[in-house]
C-alpha positions as CSV (number, residue, x, y, z in Angstrom):
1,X,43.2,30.1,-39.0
2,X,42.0,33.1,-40.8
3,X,42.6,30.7,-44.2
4,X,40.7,28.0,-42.7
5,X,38.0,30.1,-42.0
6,X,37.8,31.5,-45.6
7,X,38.2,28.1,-47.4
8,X,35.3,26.7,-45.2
9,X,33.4,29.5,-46.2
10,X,34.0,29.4,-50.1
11,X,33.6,25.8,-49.7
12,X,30.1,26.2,-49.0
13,X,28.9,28.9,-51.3
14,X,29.1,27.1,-54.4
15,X,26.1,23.7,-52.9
16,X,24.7,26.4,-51.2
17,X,23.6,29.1,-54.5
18,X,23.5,25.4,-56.5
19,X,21.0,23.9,-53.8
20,X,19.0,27.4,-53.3
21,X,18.5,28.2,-57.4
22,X,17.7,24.1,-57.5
23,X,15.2,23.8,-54.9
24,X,13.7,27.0,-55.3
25,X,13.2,26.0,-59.2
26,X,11.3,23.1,-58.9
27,X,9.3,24.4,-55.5
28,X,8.2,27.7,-58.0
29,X,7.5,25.4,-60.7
30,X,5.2,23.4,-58.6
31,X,3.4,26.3,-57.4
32,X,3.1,27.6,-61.0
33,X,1.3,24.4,-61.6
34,X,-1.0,24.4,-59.1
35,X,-2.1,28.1,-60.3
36,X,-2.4,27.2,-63.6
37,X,-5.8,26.9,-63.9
38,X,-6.6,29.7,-62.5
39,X,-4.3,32.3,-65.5
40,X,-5.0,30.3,-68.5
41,X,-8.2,30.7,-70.6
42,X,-8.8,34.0,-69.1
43,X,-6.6,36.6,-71.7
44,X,-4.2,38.3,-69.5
45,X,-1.3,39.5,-70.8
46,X,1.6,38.6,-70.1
47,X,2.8,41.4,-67.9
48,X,-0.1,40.2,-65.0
49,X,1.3,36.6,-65.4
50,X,5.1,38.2,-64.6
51,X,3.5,40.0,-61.8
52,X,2.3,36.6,-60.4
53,X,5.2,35.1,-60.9
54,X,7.4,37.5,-59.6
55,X,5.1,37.9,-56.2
56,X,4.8,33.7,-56.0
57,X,8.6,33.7,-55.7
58,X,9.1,35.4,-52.4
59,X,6.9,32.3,-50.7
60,X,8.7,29.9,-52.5
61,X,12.2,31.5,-50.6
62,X,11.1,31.7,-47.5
63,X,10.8,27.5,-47.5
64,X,13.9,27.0,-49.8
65,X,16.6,29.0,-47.8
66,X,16.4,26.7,-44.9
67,X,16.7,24.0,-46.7
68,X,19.5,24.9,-48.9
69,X,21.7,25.9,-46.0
70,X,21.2,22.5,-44.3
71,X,22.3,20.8,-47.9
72,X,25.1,23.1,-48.4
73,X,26.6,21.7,-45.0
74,X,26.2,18.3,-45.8
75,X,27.3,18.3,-48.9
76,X,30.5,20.6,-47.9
77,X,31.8,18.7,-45.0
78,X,31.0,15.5,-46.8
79,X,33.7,16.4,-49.6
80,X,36.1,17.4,-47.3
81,X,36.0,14.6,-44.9
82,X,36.1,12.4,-47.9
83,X,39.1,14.2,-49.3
84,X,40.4,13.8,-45.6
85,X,41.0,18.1,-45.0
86,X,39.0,17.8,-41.8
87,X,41.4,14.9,-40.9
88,X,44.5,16.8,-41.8
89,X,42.9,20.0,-40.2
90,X,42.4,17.3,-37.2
91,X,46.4,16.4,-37.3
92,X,47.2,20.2,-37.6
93,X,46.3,20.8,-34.1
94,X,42.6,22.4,-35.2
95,X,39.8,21.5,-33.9
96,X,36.7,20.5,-35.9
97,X,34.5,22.1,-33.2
98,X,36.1,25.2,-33.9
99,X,35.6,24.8,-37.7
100,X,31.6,25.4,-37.0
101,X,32.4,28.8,-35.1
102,X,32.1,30.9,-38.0
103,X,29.2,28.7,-39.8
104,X,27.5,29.2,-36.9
105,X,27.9,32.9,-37.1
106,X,27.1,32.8,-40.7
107,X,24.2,30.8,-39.4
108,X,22.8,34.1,-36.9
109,X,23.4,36.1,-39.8
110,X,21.3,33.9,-42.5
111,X,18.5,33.9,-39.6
112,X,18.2,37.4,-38.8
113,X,18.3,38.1,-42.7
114,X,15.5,35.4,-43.0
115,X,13.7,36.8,-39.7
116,X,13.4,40.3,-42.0
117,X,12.5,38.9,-45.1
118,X,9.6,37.0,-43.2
119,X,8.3,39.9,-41.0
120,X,8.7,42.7,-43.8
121,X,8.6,41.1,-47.2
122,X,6.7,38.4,-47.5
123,X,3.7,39.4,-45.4
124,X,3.2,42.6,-48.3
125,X,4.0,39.9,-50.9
126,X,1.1,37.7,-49.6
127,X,-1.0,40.3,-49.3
128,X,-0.4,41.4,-53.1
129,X,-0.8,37.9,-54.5
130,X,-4.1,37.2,-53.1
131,X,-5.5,40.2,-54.0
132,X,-4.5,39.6,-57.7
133,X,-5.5,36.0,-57.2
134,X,-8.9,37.7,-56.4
135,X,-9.1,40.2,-58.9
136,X,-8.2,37.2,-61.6
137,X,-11.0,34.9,-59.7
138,X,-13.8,37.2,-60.6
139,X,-12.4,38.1,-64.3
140,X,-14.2,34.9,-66.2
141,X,-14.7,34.7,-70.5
142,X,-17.6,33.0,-69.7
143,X,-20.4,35.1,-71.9
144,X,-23.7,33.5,-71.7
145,X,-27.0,35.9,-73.8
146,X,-30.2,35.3,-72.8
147,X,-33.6,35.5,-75.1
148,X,-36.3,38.4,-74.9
149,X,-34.0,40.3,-72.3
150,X,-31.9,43.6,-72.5
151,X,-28.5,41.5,-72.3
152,X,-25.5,44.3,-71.5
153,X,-22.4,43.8,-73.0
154,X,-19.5,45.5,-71.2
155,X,-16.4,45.3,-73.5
156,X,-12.7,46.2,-73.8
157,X,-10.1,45.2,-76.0
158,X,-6.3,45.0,-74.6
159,X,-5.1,48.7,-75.7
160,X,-8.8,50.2,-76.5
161,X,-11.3,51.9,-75.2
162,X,-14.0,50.4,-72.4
163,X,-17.5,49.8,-74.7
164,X,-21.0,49.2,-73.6
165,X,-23.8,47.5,-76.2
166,X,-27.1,46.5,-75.3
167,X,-28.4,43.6,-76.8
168,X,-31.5,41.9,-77.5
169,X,-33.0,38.7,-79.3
170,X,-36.8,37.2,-79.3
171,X,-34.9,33.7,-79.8
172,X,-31.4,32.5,-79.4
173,X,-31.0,29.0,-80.2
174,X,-27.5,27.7,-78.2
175,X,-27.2,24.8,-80.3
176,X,-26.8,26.7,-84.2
177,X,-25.8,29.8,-82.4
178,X,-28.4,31.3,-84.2
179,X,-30.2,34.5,-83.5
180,X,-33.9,36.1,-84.6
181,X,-35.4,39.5,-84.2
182,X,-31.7,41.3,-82.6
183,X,-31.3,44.9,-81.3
184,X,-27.8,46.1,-80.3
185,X,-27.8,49.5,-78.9
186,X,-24.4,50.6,-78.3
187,X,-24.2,53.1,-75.4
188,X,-20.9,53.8,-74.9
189,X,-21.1,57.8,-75.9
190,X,-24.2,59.2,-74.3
191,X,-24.0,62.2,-77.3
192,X,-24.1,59.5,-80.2
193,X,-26.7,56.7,-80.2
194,X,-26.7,54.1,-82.6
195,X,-28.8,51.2,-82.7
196,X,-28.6,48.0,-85.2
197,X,-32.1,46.0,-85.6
198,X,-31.6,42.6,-87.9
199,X,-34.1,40.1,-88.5
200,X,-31.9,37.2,-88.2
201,X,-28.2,36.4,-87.4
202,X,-25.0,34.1,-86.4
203,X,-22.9,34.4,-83.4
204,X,-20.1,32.4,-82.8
205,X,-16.7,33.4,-79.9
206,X,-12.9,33.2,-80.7
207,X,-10.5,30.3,-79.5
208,X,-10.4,31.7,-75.5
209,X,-13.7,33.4,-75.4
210,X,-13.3,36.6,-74.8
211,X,-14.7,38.0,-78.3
212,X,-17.8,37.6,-80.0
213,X,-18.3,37.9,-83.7
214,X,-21.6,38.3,-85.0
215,X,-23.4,37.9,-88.6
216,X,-26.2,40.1,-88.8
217,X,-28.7,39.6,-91.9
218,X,-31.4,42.1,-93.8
219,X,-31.3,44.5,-91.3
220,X,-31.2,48.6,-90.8
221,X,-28.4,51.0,-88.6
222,X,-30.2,54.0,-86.9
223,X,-27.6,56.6,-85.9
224,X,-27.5,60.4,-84.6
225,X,-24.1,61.5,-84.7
226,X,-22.3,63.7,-82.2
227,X,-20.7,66.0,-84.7
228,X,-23.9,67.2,-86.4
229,X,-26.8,68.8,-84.2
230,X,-30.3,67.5,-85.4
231,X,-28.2,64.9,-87.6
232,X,-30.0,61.5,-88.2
233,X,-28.2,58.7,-90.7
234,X,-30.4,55.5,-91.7
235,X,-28.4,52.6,-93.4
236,X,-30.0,49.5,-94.9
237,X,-27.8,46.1,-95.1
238,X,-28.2,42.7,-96.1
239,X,-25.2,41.5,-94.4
240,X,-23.4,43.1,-91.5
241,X,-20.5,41.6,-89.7
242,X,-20.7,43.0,-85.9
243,X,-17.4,42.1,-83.9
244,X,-17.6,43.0,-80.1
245,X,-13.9,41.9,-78.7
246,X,-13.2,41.7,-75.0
247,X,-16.6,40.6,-73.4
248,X,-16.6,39.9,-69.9
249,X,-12.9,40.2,-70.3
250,X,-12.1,42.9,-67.6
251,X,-9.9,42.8,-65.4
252,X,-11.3,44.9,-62.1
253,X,-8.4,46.0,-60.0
254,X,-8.9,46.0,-56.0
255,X,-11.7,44.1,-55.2
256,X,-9.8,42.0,-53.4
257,X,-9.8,44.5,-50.7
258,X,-7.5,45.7,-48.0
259,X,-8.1,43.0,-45.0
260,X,-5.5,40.8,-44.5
261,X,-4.8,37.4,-43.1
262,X,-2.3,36.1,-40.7
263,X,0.3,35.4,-43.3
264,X,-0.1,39.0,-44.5
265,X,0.7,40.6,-41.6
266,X,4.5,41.8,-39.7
267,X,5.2,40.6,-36.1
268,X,3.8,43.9,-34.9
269,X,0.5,43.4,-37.2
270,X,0.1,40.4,-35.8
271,X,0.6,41.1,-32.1
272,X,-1.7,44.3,-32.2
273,X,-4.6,42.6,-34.1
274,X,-3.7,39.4,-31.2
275,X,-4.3,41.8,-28.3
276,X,-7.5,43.7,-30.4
277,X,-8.9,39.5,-30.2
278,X,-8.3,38.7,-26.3
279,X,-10.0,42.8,-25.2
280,X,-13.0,41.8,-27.4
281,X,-12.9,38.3,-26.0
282,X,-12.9,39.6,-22.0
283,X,-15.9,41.9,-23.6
284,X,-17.9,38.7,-24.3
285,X,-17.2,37.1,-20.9
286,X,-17.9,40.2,-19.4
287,X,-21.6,40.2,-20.5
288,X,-21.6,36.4,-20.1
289,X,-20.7,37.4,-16.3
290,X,-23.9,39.8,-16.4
291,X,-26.4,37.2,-18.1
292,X,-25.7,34.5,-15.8
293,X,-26.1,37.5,-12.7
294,X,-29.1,38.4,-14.6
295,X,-30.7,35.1,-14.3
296,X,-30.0,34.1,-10.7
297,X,-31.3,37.4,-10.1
298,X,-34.7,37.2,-11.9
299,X,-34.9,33.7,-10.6
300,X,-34.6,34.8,-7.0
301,X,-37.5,37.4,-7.6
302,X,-35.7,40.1,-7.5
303,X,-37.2,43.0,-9.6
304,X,-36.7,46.4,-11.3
305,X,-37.7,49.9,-9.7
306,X,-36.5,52.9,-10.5
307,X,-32.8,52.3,-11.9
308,X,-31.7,49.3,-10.0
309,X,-32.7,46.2,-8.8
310,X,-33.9,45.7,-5.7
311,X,-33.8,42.5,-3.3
312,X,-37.4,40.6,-3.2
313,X,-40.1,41.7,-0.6
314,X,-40.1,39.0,2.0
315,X,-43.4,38.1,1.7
316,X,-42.8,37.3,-2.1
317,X,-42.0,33.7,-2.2
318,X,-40.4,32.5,-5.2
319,X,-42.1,35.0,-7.6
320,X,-40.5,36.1,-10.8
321,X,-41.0,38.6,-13.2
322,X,-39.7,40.1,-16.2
323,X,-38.8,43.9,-17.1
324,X,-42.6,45.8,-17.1
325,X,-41.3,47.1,-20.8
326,X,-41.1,43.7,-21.8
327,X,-44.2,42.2,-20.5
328,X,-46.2,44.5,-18.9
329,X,-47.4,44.2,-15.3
330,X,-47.8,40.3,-15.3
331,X,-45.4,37.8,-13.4
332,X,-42.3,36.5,-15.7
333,X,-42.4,33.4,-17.4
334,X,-39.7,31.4,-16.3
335,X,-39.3,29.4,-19.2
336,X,-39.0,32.9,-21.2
337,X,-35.9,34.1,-19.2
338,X,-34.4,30.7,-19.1
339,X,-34.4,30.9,-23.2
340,X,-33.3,34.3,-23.5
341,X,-30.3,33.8,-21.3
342,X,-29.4,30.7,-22.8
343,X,-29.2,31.8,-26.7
344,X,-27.8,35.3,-25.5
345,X,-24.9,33.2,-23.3
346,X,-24.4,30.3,-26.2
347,X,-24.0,33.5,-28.7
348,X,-21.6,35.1,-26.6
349,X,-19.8,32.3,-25.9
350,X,-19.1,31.3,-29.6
351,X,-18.1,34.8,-30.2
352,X,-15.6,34.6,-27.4
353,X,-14.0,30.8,-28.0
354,X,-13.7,32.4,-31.9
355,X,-11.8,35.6,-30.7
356,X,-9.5,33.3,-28.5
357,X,-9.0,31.3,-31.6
358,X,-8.0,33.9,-33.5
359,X,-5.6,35.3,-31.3
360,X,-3.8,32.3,-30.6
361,X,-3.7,31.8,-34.8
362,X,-1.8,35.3,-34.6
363,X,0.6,34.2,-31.9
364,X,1.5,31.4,-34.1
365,X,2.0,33.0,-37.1
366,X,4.5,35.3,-34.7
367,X,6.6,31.9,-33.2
368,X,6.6,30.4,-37.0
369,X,8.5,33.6,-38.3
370,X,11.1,33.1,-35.4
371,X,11.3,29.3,-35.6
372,X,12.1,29.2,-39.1
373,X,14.6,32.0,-38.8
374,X,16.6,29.6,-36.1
375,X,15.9,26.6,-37.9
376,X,18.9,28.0,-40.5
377,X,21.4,28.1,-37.2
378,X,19.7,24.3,-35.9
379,X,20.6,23.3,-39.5
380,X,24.7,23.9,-39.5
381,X,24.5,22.4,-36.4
382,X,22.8,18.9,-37.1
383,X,24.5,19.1,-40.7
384,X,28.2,19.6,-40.1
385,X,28.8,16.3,-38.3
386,X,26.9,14.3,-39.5
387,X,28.5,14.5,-42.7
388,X,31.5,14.0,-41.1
389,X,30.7,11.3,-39.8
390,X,29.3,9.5,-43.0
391,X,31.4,11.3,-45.8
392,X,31.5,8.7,-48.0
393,X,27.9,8.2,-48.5
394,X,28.3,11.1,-51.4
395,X,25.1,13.0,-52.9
396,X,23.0,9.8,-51.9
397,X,23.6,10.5,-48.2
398,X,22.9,14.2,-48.5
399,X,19.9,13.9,-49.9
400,X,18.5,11.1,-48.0
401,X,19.8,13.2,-44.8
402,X,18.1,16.5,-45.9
403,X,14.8,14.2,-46.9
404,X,14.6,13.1,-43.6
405,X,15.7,16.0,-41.5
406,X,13.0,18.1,-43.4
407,X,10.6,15.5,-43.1
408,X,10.6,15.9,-39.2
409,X,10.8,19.6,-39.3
410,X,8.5,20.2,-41.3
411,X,5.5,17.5,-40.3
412,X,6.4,18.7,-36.6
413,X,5.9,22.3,-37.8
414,X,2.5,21.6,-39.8
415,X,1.2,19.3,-37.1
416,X,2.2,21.8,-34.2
417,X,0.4,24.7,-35.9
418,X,-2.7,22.6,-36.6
419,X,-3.1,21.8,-32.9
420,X,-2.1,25.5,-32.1
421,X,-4.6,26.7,-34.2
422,X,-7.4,24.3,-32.5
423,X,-6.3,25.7,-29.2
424,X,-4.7,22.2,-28.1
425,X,-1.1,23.3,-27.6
426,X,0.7,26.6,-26.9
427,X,1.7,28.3,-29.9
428,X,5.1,29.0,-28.5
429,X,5.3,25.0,-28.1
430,X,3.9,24.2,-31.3
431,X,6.1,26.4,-33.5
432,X,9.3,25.7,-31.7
433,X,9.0,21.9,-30.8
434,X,10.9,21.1,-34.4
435,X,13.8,23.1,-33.1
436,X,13.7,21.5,-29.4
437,X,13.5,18.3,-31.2
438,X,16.1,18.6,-33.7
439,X,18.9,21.3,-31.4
440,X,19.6,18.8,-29.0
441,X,20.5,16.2,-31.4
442,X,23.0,18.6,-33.5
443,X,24.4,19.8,-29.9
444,X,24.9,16.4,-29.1
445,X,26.6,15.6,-32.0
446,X,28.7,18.4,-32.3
447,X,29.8,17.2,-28.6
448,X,31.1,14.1,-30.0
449,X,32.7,15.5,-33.5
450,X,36.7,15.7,-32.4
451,X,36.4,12.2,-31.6
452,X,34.5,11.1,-35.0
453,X,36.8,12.2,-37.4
454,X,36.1,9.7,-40.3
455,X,38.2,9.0,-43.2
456,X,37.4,7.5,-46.8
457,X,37.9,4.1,-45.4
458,X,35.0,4.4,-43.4
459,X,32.0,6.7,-43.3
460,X,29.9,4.8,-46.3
461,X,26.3,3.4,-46.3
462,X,27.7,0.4,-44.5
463,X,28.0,2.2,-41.5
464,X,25.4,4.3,-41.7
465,X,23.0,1.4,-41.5
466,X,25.3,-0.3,-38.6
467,X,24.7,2.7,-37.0
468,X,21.0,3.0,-37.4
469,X,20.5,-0.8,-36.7
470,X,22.9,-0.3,-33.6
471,X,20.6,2.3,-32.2
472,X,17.7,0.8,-33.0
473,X,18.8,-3.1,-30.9
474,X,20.7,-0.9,-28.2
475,X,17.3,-0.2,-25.9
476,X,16.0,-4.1,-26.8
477,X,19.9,-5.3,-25.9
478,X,19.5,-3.7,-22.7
479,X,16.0,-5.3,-22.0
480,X,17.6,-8.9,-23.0
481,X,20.6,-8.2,-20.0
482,X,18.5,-7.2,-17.1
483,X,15.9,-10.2,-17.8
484,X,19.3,-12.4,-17.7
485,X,21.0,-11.0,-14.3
């Protein structure tokens, strides 16, 4: 049995690493493409673009190693039922059942390992990629100067120094890029100040924006130099070009900040902030509970003295009144409290219905980490006979199998979440209902695999769709006998 065990197992390595590095390919491409537009045009170099790529990835696993493990099977059991081993393994006195044992274990072990890698690593992955997505938001080439104001030009070429240039122009026309009466005062060394005045001159930016090259005509160069006290240089030219390279081409590190969302939180993240939500939210009632006392109170005529409130006298019929800090010795206007309890209440209970919101969006984000975990044990479970049970479909069947398995996993998960997250359905319920859904079906088959041992005379498309249409006629068969007895 031990050889068994260890064929099974190689049997599936090579579709599963072929399925992962396949899926996982085309899934990172497509996010790559959908970032695109947010890297190019900007001048990064190319070790931020690796960075992305390299903290994009992790996301990308976490979908793909379900999936793979659920092709692997299919496409594993497939070839051997089609080469009729399982049927020989059958005749040998094995059962198929037990030939799942040690997937199944490999299955536990795939989910813890997948639990981990969703509670520890991707959460500080997240967090890392949408800070640099931030950071690479607020980096733009766009340079835009503006006539008869002190423009400042912050500058700083990939490998140089950080520069800082004033600039100034009576008229800058946008169309001929042409510029009249220009002062540049470049500021970046407090000790030596030098400052260019031209009468006229030519701008015009490099291919991806990020330098501007300037023509400057009959002007003069004042300068004081650092290295000689009381130093003053004058320089007359007819023709001065002026490159300033990396405007508005910085890249400012951290502003994304340190909050975090649910996705960029651990199980223990997520449950602390969950609990931090629902001790706010009783806060909110709380003072709800007061208002509402507050009212009835004030509406009753009962009134302030000394530190409390005191019942109304019992000649005072009806009266009301607000606090004497608010409005003085004269009786309350009722239509006064009535608004300020009502926009106090309404705020509170926004505030409270978002808390309870946002906790419940942090329980789900706890059941999604567990539910995908499982779904890789769900998976062997659903896989292994049904490809054994249609082996002969070939790479047709286990991708029209997979399509539609992760089709209702997957739809069940999103929808489940959104109604979670609208406070509609528990999030327990939402995040699991693709494994309650789908377990039961693999248990059931699995049930039923000793006795549907197929062989390459039988297992093709033909009866696939026999047993589809089958199942779909069985319930309206049933309908047609009991209107005929």
């Amino acid at each position: 049995m031990a050889i068994l065990i260890r064929y099974l197992i190689r049997s599936h390595i090579g579709p599963f690493l072929f399925s992962f590095t396949l899926i996982t390919g085309l899934l990172f491409l497509n996010t790559i493409a959908q970032r695109l537009d947010q890297l190019v045009g900007k001048g990064l170099p190319w070790t931020l673009l690796a960075q992305f790529a390299l903290l994009a990835l992790p996301h990308t696993i976490a979908l793909t190693l379900p999936m793979s493990v659920l092709v692997a099977v299919l496409f594993a059991f497939s070839d051997l039922t089609a080469e009729n081993e399982i049927t020989a393994m059958t005749g040998g006195g094995v059962n198929p059942v037990r030939l799942l044992l040690p997937l199944i274990g490999i299955g536990v072990i795939l989910a813890g390992a997948m639990f981990l890698f969703n509670d520890r690593v991707l959460p500080e992955t997240n967090h890392a990629l949408r800070k640099l997505l931030v950071d690479v938001n607020l980096k733009s080439p766009t340079f835009q100067l503006r006539e008869q104001v002190l423009n400042e030009v912050i500058a700083e070429e990939e490998g140089g120094p950080r520069r800082t240039y004033f600039l100034s122009a009576v008229r800058i026309d946008p169309v001929t890029s042409t510029l009249e009466d220009i002062i540049i005062s470049d500021a970046s060394d407090p000790q030596a100040r030098r400052t260019t005045y031209a009468d006229r001159g030519t701008m015009a930016f490099s291919q991806d924006q990020t330098n501007l090259f300037l023509t400057l005509n009959d002007g003069v160069v004042l300068e004081v130099p650092s290295n000689r006290e009381g130093g003053f240089q004058r320089a007359e030219f007819v023709e001065q070009f002026f490159p300033i390279r990396g405007i508005s081409n910085l890249l400012e590190r951290g502003a994304g900040g340190d909050r975090r969302g649910d996705r960029e939180m651990s199980t223990d993240q997520l449950a602390y902030s969950a609990s931090e939500a629902e001790a706010e939210r009783l806060e909110y009632l709380e003072d709800m509970k007061e208002e509402a006392l507050y009212a009835v109170r004030k509406a009753l005529g009962w009134h302030f003295q000394g530190d409390g409130l005191v019942p109304p006298d019992p000649s005072f019929a009806g009266g009301r009144e607000l606090l004497e800090e608010e409005y003085g010795s004269g009786p309350a206007p009722p239509d006064e409290i009535t608004r300020s309890v009502f926009l106090t209440t309404r705020t509170n209970a926004q505030q409270a219905e978002f808390l309870r919101l946002s906790a419940i969006e942090k329980r789900v984000e706890i059941h999604k980490k567990y539910a995908i975990a499982f779904a890789c044990i769900v998976f062997v479970l659903i896989g292994a006979p049904l490809a054994v049970r249609f082996p002969r479909g070939g790479v047709g069947m286990v991708i029209t199998a997979s399509v539609v398995i992760f089709s209702i996993f997957w739809a069940s998960l999103i929808g489940g979440e959104a109604l979670a997250d609208d406070g509609y359905v528990s999030p327990a319920l939402a995040m699991w209902l693709p494994n309650l859904i789908l377990l039961p079906i693999g248990i059931l088959m699995v049930r039923r695999l000793s006795t549907q041992v197929a062989t390459a005379r039988g297992g093709g498309w033909d009866d696939l769709i026999f047993t589809l249409v089958s199942g779909i006629k069985k319930p309206f068969l049933r309908f047609a006998e009991r209107d005929r007895a």
